[in-house]
Kinemage of the C-alpha trace (Angstrom):
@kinemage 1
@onewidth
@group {chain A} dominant
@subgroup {mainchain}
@vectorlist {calphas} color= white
{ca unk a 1} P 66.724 140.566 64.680
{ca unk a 2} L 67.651 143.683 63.425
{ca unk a 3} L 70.955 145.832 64.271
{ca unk a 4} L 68.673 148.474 66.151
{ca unk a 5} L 66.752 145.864 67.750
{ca unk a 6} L 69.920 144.222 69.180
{ca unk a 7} L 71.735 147.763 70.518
{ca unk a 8} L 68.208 148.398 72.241
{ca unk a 9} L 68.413 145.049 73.639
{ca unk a 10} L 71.576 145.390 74.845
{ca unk a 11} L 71.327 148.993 76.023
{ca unk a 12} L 67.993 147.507 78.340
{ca unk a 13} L 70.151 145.046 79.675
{ca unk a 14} L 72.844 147.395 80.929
{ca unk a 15} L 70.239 149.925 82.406
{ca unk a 16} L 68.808 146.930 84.347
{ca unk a 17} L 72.252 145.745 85.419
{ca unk a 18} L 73.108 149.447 86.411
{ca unk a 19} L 69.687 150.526 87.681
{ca unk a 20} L 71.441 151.094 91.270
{ca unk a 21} L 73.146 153.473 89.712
{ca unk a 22} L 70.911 155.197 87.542
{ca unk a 23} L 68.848 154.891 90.804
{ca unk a 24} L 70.903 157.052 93.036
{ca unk a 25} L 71.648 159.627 90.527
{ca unk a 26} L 68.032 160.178 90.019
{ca unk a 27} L 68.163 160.445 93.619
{ca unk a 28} L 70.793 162.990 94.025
{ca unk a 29} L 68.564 164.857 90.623
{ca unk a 30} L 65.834 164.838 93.033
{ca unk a 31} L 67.795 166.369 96.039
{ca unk a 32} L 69.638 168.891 94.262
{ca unk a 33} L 65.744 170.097 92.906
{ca unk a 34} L 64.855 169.938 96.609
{ca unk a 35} L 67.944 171.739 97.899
{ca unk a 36} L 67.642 174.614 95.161
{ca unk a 37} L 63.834 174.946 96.466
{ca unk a 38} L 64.984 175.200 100.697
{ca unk a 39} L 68.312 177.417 99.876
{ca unk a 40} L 67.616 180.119 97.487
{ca unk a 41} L 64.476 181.373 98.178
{ca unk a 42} L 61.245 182.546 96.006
{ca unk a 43} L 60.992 186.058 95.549
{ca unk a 44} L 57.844 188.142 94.623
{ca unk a 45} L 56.346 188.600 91.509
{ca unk a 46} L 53.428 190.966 89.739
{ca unk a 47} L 51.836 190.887 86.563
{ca unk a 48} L 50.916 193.830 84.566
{ca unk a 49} L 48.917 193.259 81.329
{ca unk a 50} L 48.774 195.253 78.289
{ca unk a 51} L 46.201 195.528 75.496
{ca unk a 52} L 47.060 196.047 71.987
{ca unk a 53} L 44.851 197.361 68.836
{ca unk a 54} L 42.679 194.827 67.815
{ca unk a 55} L 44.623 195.008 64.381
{ca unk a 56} L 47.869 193.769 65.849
{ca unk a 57} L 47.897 190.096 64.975
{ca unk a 58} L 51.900 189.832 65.301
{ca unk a 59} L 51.809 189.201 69.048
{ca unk a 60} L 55.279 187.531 68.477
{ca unk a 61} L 57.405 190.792 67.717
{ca unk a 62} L 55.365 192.316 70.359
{ca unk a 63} L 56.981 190.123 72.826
{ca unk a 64} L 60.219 190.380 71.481
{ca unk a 65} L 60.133 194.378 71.654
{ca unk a 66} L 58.780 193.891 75.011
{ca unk a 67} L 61.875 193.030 76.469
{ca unk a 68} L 64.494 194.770 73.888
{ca unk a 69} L 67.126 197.541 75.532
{ca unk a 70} L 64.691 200.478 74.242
{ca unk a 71} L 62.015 199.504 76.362
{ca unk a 72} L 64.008 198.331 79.399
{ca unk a 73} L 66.935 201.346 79.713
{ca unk a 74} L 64.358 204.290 80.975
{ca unk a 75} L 62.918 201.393 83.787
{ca unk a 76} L 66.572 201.679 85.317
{ca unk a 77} L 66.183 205.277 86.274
{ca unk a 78} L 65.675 205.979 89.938
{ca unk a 79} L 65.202 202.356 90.544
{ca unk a 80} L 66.748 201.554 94.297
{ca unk a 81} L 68.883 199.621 94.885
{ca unk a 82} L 70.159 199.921 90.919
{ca unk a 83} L 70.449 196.650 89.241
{ca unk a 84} L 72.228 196.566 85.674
{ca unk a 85} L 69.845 195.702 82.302
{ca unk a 86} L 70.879 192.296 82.022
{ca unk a 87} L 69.482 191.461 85.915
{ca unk a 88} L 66.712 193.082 84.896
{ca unk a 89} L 65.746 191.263 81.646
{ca unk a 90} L 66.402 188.042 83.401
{ca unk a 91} L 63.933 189.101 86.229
{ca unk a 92} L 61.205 189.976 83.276
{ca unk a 93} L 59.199 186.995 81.608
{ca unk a 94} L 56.659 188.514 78.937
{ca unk a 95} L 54.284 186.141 77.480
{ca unk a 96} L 51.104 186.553 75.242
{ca unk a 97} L 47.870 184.825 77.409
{ca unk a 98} L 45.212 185.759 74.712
{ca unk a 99} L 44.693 187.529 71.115
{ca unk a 100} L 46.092 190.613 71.625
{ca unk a 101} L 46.969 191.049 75.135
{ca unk a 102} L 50.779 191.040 76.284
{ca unk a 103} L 51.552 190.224 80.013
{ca unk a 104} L 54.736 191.138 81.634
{ca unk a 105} L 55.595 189.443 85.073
{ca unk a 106} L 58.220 190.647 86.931
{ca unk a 107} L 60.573 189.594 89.585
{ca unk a 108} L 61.792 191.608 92.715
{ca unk a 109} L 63.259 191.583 95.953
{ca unk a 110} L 60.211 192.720 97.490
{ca unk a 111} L 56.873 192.677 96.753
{ca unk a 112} L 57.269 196.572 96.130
{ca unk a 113} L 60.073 196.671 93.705
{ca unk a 114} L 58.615 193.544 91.787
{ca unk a 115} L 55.160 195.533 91.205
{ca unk a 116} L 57.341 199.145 90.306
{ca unk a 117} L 58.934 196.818 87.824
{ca unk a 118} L 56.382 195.393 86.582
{ca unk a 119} L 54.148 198.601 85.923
{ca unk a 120} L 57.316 200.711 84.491
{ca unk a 121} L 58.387 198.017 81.769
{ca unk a 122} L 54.420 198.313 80.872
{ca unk a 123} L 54.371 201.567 80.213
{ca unk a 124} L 57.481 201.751 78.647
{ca unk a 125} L 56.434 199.236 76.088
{ca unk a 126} L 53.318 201.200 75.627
{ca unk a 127} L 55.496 204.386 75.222
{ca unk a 128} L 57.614 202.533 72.871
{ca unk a 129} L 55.346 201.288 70.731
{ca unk a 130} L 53.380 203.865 70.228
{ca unk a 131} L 56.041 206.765 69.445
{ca unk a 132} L 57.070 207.840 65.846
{ca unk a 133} L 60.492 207.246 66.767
{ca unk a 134} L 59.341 203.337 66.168
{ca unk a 135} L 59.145 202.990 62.487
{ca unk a 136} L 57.334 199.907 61.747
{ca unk a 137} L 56.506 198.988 65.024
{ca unk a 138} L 54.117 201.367 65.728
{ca unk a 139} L 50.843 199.989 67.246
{ca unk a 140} L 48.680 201.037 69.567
{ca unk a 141} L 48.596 199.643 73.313
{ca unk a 142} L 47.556 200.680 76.766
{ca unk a 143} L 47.453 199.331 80.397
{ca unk a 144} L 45.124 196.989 80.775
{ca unk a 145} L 45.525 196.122 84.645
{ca unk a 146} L 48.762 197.471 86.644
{ca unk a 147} L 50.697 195.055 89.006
{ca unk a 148} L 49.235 194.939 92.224
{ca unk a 149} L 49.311 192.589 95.292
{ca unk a 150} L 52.931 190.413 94.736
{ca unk a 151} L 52.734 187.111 95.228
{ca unk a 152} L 55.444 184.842 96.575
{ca unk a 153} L 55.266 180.603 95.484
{ca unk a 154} L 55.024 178.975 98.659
{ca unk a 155} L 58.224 176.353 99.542
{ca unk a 156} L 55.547 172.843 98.735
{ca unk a 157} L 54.791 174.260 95.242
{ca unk a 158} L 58.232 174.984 94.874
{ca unk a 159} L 59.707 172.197 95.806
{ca unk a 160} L 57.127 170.675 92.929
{ca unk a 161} L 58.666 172.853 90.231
{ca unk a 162} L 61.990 172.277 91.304
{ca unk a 163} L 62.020 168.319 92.261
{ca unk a 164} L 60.517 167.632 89.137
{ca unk a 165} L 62.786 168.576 86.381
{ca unk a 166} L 65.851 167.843 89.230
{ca unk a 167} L 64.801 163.798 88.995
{ca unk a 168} L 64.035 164.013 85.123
{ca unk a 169} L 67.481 165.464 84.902
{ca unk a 170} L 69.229 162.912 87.554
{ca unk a 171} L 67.702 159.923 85.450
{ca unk a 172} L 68.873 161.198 81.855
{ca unk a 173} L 72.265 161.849 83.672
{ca unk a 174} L 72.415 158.337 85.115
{ca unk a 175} L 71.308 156.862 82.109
{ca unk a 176} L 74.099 158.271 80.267
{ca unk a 177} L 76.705 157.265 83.056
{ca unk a 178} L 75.365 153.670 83.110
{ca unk a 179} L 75.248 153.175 78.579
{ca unk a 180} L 78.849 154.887 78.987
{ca unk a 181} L 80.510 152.799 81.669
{ca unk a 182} L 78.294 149.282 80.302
{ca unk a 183} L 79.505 149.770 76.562
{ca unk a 184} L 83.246 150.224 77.873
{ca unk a 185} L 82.847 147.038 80.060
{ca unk a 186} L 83.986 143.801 78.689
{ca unk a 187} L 82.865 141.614 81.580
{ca unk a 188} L 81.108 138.632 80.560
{ca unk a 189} L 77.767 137.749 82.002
{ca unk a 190} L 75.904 135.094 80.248
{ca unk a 191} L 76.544 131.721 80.184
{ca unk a 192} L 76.945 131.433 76.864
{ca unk a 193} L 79.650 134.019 76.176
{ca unk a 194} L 81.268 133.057 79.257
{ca unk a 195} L 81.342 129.083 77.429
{ca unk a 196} L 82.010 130.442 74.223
{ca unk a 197} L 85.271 131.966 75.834
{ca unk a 198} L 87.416 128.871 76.218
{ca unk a 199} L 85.244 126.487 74.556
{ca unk a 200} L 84.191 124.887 77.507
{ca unk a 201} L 80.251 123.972 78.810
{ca unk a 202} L 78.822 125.584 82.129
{ca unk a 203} L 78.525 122.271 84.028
{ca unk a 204} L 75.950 124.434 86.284
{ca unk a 205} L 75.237 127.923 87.252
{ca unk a 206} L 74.157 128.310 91.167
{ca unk a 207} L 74.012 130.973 93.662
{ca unk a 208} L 76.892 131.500 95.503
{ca unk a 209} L 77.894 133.008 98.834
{ca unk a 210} L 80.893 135.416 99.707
{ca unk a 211} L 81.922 134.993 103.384
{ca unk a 212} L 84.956 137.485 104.296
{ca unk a 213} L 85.745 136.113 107.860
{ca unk a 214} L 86.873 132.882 109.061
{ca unk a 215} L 83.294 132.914 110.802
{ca unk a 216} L 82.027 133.086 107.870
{ca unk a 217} L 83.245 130.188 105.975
{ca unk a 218} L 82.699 128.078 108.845
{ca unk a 219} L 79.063 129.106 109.054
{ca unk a 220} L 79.029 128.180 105.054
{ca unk a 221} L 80.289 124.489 105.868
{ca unk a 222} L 78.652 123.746 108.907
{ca unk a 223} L 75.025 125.804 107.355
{ca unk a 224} L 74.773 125.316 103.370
{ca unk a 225} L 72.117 123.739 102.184
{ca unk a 226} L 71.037 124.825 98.332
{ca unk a 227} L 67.458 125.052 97.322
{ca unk a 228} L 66.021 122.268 94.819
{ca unk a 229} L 66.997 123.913 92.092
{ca unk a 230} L 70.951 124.548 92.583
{ca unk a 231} L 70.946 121.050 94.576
{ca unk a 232} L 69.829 120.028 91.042
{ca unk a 233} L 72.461 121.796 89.320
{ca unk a 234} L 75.563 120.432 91.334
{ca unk a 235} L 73.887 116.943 90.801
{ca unk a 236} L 74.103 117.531 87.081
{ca unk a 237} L 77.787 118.819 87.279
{ca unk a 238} L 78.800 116.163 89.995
{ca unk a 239} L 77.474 113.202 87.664
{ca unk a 240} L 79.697 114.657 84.896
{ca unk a 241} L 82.835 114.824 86.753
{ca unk a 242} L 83.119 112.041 89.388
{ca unk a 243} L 84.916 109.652 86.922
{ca unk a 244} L 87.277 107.400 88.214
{ca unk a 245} L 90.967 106.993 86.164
{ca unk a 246} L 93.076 104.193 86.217
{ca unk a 247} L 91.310 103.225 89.471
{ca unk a 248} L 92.031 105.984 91.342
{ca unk a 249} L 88.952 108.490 93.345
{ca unk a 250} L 88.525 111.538 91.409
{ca unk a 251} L 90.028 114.829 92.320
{ca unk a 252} L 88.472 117.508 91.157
{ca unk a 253} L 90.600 120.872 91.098
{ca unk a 254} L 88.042 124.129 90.727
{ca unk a 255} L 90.497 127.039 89.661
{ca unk a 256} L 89.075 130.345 90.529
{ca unk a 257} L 90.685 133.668 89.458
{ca unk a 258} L 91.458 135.933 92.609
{ca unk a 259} L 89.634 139.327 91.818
{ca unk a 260} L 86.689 136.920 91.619
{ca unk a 261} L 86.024 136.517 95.442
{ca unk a 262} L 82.035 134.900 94.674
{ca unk a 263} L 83.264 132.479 92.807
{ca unk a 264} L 85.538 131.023 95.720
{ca unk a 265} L 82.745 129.545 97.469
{ca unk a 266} L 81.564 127.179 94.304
{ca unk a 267} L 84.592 124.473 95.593
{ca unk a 268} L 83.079 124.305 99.037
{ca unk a 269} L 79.229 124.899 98.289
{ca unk a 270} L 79.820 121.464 96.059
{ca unk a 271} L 82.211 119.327 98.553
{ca unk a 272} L 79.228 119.854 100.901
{ca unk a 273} L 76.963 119.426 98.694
{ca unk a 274} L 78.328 116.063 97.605
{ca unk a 275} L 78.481 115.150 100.950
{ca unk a 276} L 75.109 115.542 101.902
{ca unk a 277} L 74.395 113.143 99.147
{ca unk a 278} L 75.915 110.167 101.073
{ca unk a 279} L 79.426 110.831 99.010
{ca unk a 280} L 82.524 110.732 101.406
{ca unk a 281} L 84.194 113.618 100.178
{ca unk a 282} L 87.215 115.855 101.325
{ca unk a 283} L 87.514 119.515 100.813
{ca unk a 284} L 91.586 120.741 100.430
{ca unk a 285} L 93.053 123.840 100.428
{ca unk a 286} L 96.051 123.361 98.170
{ca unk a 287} L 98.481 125.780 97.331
{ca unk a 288} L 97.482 128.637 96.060
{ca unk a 289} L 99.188 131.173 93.683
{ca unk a 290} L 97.717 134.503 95.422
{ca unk a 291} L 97.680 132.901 99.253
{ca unk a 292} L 95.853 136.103 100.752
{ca unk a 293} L 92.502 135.383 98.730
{ca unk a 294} L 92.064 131.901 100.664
{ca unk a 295} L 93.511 133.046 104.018
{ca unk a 296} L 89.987 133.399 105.825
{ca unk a 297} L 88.800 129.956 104.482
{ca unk a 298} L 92.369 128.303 105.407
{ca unk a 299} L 91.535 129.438 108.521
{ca unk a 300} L 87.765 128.228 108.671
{ca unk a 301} L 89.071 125.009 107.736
{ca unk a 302} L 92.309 124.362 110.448
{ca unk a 303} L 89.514 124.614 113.174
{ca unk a 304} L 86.866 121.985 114.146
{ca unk a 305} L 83.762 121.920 112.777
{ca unk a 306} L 80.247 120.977 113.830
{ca unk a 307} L 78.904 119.495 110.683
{ca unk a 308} L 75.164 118.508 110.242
{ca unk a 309} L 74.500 115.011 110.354
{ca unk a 310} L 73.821 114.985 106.504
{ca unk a 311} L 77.546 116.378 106.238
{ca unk a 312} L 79.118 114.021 108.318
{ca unk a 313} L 81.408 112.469 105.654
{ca unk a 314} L 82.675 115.638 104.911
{ca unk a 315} L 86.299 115.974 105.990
{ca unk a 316} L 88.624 119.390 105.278
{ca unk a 317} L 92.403 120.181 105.176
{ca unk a 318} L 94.863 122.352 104.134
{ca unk a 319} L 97.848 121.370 102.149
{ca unk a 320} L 100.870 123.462 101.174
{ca unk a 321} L 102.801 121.009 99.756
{ca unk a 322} L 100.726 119.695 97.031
{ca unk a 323} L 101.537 116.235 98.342
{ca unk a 324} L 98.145 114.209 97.762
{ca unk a 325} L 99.301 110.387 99.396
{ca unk a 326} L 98.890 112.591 102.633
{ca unk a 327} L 95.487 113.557 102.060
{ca unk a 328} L 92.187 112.270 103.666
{ca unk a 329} L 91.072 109.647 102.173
{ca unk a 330} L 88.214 110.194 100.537
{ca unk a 331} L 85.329 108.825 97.342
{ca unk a 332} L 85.629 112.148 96.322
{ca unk a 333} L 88.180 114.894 96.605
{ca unk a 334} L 87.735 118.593 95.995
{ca unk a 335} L 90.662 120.777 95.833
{ca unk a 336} L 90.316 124.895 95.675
{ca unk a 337} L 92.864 127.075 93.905
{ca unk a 338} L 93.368 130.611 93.519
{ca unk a 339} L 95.204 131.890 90.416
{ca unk a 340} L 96.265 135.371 89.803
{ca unk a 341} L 93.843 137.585 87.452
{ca unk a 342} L 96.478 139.027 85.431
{ca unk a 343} L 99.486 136.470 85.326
{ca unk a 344} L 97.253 133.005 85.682
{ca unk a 345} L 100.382 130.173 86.689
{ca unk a 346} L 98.154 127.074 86.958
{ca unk a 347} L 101.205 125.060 87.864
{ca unk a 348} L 101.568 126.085 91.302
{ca unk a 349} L 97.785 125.499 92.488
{ca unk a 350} L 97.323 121.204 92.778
{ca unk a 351} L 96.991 118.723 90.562
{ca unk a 352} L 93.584 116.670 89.887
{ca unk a 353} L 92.285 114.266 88.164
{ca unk a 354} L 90.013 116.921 86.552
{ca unk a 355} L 89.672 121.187 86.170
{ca unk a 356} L 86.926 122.770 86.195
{ca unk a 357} L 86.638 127.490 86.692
{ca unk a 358} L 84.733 129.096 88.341
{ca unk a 359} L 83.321 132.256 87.481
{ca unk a 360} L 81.101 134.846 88.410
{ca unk a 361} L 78.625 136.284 86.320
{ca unk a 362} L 79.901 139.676 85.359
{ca unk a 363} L 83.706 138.909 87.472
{ca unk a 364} L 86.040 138.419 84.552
{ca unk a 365} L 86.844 138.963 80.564
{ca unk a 366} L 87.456 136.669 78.027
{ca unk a 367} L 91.023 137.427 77.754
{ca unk a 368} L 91.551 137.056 81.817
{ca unk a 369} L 89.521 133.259 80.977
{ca unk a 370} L 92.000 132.754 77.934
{ca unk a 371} L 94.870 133.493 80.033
{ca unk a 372} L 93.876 130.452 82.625
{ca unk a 373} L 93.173 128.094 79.983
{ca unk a 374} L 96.413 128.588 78.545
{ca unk a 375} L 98.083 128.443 81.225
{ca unk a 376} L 96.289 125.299 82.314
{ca unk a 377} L 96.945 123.834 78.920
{ca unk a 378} L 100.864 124.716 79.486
{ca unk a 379} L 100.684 122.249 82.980
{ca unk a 380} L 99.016 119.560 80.701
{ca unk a 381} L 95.593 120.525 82.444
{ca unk a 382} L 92.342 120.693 80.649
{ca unk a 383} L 89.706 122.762 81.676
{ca unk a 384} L 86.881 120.524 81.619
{ca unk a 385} L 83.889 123.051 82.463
{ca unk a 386} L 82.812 125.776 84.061
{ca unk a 387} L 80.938 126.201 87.323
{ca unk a 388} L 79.095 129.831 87.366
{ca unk a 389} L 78.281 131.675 90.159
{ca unk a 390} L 75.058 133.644 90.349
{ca unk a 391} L 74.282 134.188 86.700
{ca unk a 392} L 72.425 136.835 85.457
{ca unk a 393} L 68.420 136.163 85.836
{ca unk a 394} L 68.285 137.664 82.158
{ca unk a 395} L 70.353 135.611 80.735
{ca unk a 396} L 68.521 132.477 78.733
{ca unk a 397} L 71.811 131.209 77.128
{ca unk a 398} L 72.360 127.559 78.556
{ca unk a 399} L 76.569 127.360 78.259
{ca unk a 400} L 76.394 124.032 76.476
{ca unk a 401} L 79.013 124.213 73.116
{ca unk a 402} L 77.213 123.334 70.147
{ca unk a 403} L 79.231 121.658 67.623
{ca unk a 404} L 79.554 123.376 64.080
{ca unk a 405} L 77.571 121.731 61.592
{ca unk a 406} L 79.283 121.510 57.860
{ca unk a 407} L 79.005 124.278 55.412
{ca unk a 408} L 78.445 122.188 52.668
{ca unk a 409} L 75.150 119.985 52.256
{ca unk a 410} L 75.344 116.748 50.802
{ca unk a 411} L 73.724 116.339 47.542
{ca unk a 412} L 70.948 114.158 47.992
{ca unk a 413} L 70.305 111.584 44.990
{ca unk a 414} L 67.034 111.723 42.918
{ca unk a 415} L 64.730 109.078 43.266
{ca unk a 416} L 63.647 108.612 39.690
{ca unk a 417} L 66.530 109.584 36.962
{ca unk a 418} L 69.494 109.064 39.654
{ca unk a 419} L 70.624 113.353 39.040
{ca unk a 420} L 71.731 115.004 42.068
{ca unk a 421} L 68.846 117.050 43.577
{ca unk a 422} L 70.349 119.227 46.652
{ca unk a 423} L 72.137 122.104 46.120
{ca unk a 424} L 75.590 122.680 47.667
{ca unk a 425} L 75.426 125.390 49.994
């Protein structure tokens, strides 16, 4: 795919991820047009047209002429109220509707002053142009039909002119915005990328919820049920990490960075979910480096529950300490920390058997990842995958890490003579 191809790709993709923006700025385009039209309102306008000699074919310079100082100045005289010359070449549009024939429209505060306009810039273009004192541009011309009978655009048609161009401009506006603030936004969204950060796989990528109330969570324990295809996806990631060591039930610590509020919920949404599947599993709240993210779900989880019957071996707590021998005992134990976005310290969230992030789609960079894993890696920790919360529906990438195959073929010997046939590449 070509370099063009792939900055039009991209560009798409952040116009789509942006379109609520781009959507309300077309909006506001659209009101603006539609205020312009209701506050500052039409005024009258009259036509006067003016033939030329039939040997004039320069219809052009005609125009031009048609609205120069020469022909506007004597207009000014004895017009009431007195406007100055450059009001009155902004209220005079001059175009050419056939061969040979100039019309001037003109613009007034009344129907009256719009037709006196109209008719003196007429015949002072026909005075003009005609007069010796015009070397060059003398031509021949007369008044075809004088402005009569003003007419004034009613408010539906001009709300059509004006809404029009006001959207068309609100779009191209918040397209720009959207390219501008999208190119300057290293956020990582696809699975892939988001893998490719600290080389390790998306275990699954699910849709996840983002209660803000102690209400909230406990409506999330008591009320979560996935759809076949995430319930699919946690069984996936669940059948990768529930590995027992040195005998002991697996604990499985999901780190979560705390300007990434989503991707809180992925440690709960798969306790229950594992618990639905028959799995005796405990949900703890361990210590957490940035306490205030996890203080509505502490909360949810100090109070009593009424669990569905298929989440009846699911048991919660919250522990400070970090002390697991007081823990429920459980097949299965899931432990949710909160680390700080900037300064990550892994160390003072709990220890598991295994550690696996959680992300949302668009939530962090690949330096703010980085920073976790390395701080992970400093507490002997290794993150083992990555848990994504509502990925991007245009996203295709899967998250798996593909290993690097060699640069260097083997040469492949010939059948007949024994020489080397493949090339080193």
């Amino acid at each position: 795919m070509t370099e063009q191809g792939l900055d039009l790709k991209r560009s798409l993709q952040i116009l789509r991820r942006r379109r609520i923006l781009v959507g309300v700025l077309a909006a506001l385009g659209l009101l603006a047009g539609a205020g312009y039209a209701a506050l500052v309102p039409s005024m009258p306008t009259s036509t006067a047209l003016v033939v030329l000699s039939p040997s004039e074919h320069d219809t052009a310079t005609q125009i031009v002429i048609a609205r120069s100082n020469p022909v506007l100045a004597p207009v000014l005289h004895g017009m009431a109220p007195r406007i100055s010359l450059a009001v009155l070449r902004n209220r005079i549009r001059v175009t050419s509707p056939s061969y040979n024939v100039i019309s001037i429209t003109a613009e007034g505060t009344t129907a009256a002053q719009a037709e006196r306009i109209a008719n003196g810039v007429a015949r002072s273009y026909v005075s003009y142009v005609g007069s010796v004192g015009a070397p060059g541009l003398h031509t021949q011309g007369q008044v075809l039909q004088p402005a009569t009978n003003a007419n004034v655009v009613s408010l539906p048609l001009r709300l059509l002119d004006t809404t029009g161009p006001g959207l068309v401009a609100g779009v191209l506006v918040g397209v720009a915005v959207a390219l501008a603030l999208g190119r300057v936004d290293r956020r990582l969204r696809g699975r892939g990328e988001i893998a490719n950060a600290i080389a390790a796989p998306v275990l699954a990528s699910v849709f996840a919820s983002q209660p803000a109330t102690p209400a909230g969570w406990r409506r999330l324990l008591e009320e979560y049920d996935p759809g076949p295809v995430d319930a699919w996806r946690l069984s996936v990631a669940l059948r990768h990490l529930k590995t027992r060591r040195n005998g002991r039930a697996p604990a499985l610590a999901v780190l979560s960075l705390s300007s990434d509020r989503k991707a809180l919920a992925l440690g709960p949404q798969l306790a229950i979910f594992a618990a639905s599947t028959g799995t005796p599993t405990a949900l703890v709240i361990g210590p957490q480096q940035d306490a205030s993210v996890t203080a509505a779900l502490r909360a949810a989880c100090t109070g009593p529950l009424a669990l569905p019957p298929r989440s009846q071996t699911l048991q919660v707590a919250v522990c400070d300490d970090g002390d697991r021998s007081r823990l429920p005992k459980a097949a299965l134990t899931i432990v949710v920390g909160v680390v700080d976005s900037k300064e990550p310290r892994v160390a003072r969230t709990m220890k598991a058997t295994t550690t696996v992030l959680g992300v949302s789609a668009g939530a962090a960079t690949a330096e703010q990842l980085a920073r976790v894993a390395a701080s992970a890696a400093a507490d002997r920790r290794h993150i083992a995958g990555i848990l994504l919360a509502d990925p991007d529906p245009a996203d295709h990438t899967t998250g798996r890490l593909v290993p690097h195959r060699s640069a260097v073929q083997p040469r492949i010997p010939a059948q007949a003579t024994g020489m080397p046939t493949g090339v080193a590449q």
